[in-house]
C-alpha positions as CSV (number, residue, x, y, z in Angstrom):
1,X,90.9,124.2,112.7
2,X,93.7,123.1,115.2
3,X,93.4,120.7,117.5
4,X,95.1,120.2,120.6
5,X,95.8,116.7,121.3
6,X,96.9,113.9,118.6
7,X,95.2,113.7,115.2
8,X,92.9,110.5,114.3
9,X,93.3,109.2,118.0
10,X,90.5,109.1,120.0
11,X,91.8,109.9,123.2
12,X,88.7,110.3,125.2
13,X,88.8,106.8,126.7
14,X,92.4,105.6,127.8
15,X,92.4,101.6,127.2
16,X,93.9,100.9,130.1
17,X,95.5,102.3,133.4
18,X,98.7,101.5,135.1
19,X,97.5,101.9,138.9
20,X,100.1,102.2,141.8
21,X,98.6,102.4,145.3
22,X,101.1,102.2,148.4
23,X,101.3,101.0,151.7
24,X,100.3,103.0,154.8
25,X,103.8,105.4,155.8
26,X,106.2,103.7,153.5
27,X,106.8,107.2,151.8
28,X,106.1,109.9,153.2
29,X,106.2,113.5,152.1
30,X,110.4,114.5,152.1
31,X,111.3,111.2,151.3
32,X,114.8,110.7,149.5
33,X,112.6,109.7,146.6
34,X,110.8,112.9,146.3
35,X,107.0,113.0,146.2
36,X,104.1,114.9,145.2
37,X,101.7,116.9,147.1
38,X,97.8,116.6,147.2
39,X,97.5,120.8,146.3
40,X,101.1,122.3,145.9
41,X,102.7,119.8,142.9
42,X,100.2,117.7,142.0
43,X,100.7,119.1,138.4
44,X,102.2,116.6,135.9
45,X,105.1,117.7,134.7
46,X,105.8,119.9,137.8
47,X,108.8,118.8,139.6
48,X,108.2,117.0,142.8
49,X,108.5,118.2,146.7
50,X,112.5,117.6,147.2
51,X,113.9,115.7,149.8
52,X,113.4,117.3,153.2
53,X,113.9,115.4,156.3
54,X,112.1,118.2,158.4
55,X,109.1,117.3,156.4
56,X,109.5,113.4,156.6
57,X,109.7,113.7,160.3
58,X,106.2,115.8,160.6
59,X,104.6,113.6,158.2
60,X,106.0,110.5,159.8
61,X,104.4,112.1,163.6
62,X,101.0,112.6,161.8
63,X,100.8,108.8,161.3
64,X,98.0,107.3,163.5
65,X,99.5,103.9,163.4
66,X,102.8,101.7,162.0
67,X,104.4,101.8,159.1
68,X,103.2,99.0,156.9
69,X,104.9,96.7,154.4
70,X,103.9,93.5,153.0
71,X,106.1,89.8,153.9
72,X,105.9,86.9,151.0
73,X,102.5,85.6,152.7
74,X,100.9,88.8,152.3
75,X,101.8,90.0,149.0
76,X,100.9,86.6,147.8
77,X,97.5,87.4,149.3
78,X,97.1,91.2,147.9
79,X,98.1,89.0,144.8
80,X,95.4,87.1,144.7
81,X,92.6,89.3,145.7
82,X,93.5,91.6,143.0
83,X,93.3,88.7,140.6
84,X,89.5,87.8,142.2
85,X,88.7,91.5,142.1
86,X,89.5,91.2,137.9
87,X,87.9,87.9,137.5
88,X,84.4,88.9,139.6
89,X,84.7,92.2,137.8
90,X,85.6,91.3,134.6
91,X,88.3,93.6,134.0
92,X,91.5,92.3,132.0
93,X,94.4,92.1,134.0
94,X,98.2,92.8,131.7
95,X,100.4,92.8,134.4
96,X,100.8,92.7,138.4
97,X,103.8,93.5,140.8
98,X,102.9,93.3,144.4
99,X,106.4,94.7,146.3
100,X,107.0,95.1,149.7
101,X,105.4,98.7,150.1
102,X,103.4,98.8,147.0
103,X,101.4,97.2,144.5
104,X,101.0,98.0,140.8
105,X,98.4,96.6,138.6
106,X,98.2,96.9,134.8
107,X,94.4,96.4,133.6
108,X,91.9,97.2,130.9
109,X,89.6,100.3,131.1
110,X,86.5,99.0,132.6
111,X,85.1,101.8,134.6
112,X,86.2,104.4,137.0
113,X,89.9,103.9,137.7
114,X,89.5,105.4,141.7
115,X,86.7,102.4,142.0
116,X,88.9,99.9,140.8
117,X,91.8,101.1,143.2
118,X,89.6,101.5,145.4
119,X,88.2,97.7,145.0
120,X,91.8,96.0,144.9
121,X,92.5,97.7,148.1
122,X,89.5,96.7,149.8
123,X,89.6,93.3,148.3
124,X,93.2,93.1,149.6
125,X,92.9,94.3,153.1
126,X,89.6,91.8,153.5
127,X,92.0,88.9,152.6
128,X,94.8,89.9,154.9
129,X,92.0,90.0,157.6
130,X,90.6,86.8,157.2
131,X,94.2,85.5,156.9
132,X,94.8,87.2,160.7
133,X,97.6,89.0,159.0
134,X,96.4,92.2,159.8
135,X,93.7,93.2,162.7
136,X,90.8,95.5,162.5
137,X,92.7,98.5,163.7
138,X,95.4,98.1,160.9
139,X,95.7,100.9,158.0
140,X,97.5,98.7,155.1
141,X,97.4,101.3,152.8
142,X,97.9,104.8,151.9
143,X,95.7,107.4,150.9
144,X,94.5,107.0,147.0
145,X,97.5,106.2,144.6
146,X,98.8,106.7,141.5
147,X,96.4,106.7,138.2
148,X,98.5,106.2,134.9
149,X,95.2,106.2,131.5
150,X,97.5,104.5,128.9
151,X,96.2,105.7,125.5
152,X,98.0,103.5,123.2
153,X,98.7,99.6,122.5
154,X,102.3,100.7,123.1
155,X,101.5,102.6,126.3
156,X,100.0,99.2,127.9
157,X,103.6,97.3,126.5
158,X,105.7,100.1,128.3
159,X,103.4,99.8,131.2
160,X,103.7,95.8,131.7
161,X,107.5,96.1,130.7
162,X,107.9,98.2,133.6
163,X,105.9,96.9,136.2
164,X,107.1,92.9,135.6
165,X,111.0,94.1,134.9
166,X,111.9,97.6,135.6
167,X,111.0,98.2,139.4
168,X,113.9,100.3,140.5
169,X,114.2,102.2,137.4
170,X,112.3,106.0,136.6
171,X,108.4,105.1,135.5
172,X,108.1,105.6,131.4
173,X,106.0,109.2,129.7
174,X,103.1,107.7,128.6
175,X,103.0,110.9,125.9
């Protein structure tokens, strides 16, 4: 009988996720970056929507408010709300990065990965709230984010290797 995924490895619960969620219009579909699309290349391995400043410009005049990026005060906030989030929780937290336009977390497999997004974000934007960093009208972040399962002991050290010292550099296969 052949099987089609990896031999004596249970892979039907990941041990931990690398989640990336972004803030509100900090990149947009076009972008020099390149970026994916909800329907069209949403496919892993399929290459990504090419720059394309025609579509960065009608993306960036759908946006119903301001770009948004994160200062030192309020990334040491989203910082710490994400660390409350794992402590009320109970998740175990490997690694955090909170940048300027985004935030990635490292953390154990304790439940739906889109809750626990979900939670850090909502955790986060409370906190900037009751800082008065942000007012009620204010969209801090994006739509979803980025959901990385890491399978493997060495997909969690290639995860926290590249959130706490590769930001700039191309995100590792977690094959």
């Amino acid at each position: 009988m052949k099987r089609d995924y990896i031999e004596f490895q249970d892979r039907s619960v990941a041990l931990a996720y690398l989640i990336t969620f972004r803030c509100y219009g900090t990149w947009l579909h076009g972008d020099e970056r390149g970026s994916v699309g909800r329907r069209s290349s949403n496919v892993f391995g399929e290459p990504r929507i090419k720059p394309n400043e025609t579509l960065r410009r009608i993306d960036g005049d759908k946006l119903i408010g301001s770009p948004f990026n994160l200062g030192v005060r309020e990334r040491q906030i989203v910082e710490k709300a994400i660390c409350e989030v794992c402590t009320v929780r109970g998740y175990t937290l490997f690694a955090l990065n909170v940048r300027t336009n985004h935030a990635h977390v490292v953390v154990n497999n304790c439940g739906k990965v889109e809750r626990m997004m979900d939670s850090f974000k909502a955790y986060s934007t409370r906190a900037l709230r009751e800082a008065n960093l942000i007012d009620k009208e204010t969209k801090p972040w994006s739509r979803h984010g980025s959901t990385r399962y890491l399978w493997t002991e060495e997909h969690i050290e290639k995860a926290v290797d590249y959130v706490v010292n590769s930001q700039g550099g191309d995100l590792p296969t977690f094959d």
